[in-house]
N, C-alpha and C positions, 0 to 999 in steps of 0.2 A: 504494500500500500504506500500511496506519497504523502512524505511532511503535510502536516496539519495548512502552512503556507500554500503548497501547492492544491491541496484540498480545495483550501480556501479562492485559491484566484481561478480556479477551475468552474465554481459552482457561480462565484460573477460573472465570469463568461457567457456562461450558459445563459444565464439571465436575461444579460444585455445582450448576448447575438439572437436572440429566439424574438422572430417579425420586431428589428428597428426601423426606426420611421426616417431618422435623421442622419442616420451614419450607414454607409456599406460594410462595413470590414470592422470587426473588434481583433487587437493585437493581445497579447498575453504575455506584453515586456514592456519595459521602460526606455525601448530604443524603436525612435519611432520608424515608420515604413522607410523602405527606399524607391519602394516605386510611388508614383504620384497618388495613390487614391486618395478620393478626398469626400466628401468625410467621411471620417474614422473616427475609434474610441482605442485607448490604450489601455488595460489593466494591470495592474501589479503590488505586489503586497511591498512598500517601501522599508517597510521596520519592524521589529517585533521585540515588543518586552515582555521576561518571563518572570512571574511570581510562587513561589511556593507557597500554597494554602495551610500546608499541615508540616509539622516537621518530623513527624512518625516517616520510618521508611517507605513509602508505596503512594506518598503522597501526588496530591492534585498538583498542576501547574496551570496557573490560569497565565494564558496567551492573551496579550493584548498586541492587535496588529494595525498596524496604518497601513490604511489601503487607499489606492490611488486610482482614479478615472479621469481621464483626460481626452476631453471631444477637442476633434480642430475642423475647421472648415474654411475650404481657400474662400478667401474674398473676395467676393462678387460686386462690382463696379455697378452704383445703383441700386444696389439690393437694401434692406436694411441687417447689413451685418451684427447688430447689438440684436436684432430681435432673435436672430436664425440660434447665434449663440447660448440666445436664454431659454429655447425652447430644444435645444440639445442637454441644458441641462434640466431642465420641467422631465423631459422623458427618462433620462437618467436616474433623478430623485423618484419618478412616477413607479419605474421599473425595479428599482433596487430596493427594497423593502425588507424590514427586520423579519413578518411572514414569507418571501419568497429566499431568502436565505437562510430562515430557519427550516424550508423543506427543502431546500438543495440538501444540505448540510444533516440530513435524516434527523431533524428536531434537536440537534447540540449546539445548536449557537445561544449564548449568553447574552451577548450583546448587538447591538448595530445603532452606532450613531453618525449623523455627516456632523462635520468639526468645521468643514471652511468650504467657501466657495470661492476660486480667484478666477478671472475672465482679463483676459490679457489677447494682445499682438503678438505673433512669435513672425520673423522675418529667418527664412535659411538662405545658406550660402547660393542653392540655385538660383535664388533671386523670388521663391514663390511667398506669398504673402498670406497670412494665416491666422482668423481671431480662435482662440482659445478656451477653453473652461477647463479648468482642475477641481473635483472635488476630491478632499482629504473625509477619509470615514475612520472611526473607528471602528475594529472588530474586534468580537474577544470570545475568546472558546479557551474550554479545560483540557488537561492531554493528564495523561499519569504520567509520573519523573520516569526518565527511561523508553518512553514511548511514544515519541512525537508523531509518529502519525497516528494514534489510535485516539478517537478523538469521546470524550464521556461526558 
């Protein structure tokens, strides 16, 4: 079975590529496409902090993970860029849900909050132009010590 992380950015996936309205393509890294499509969503668990619940041997470990979603869409001349971006993240917040990632996740997710919302310009070296949305989420799920992917 894979790390609790990979569990976890799997069952996002899933989530957000199953009928999106505003993006073609979900990626499942923090490096973005090479080829031009546009738009896209990127997933990926950024961090993860581990806690021991019990200090008896066989104890809990509550995982707390920052998870990262990040829509881009090239810039369309005349369009209203700020609105396309807000309703790539409306579908996003709409889609990703403590219930739809508590059934991914076979009912062990603890937690699911969004932490931040940033809506930025990103400009690349080809010269393409690209507004942004990053949301930061927290997740948090328990693993027994010794056993990161088995998730309780």
């Amino acid at each position: 079975m894979a790390h609790v992380r990979k569990q976890v950015n799997d069952a996002v996936y899933g989530i957000l590529n199953t009928t999106p309205v505003l993006w073609t393509l979900v990626w499942q890294n923090r490096l973005p496409p090479s080829r031009g499509v546009t738009p896209y969503l990127q997933v990926w668990v950024d961090s993860e902090e581990i806690n021991a619940e019990d200090i008896h041997q066989g104890h809990l470990q509550r995982r707390s993970m920052t998870l990262i979603t990040r829509g881009r869409l090239r810039t369309i001349e005349h369009e209203e860029d700020e609105d396309r971006v807000d309703a790539m993240a409306a579908e996003i917040e709409t889609k990703l849900t403590t219930a739809a990632l508590n059934t991914a996740l076979s009912n062990k997710l603890r937690k699911l909050h969004l932490e931040s919302v940033d809506i930025g310009f990103a400009e690349e070296d080809d010269e393409r132009d690209f507004f942004e949305v990053v949301l930061s989420w927290t997740v948090e799920v328990y693993t027994l010590h010794g056993s990161p992917e088995t998730l309780v």
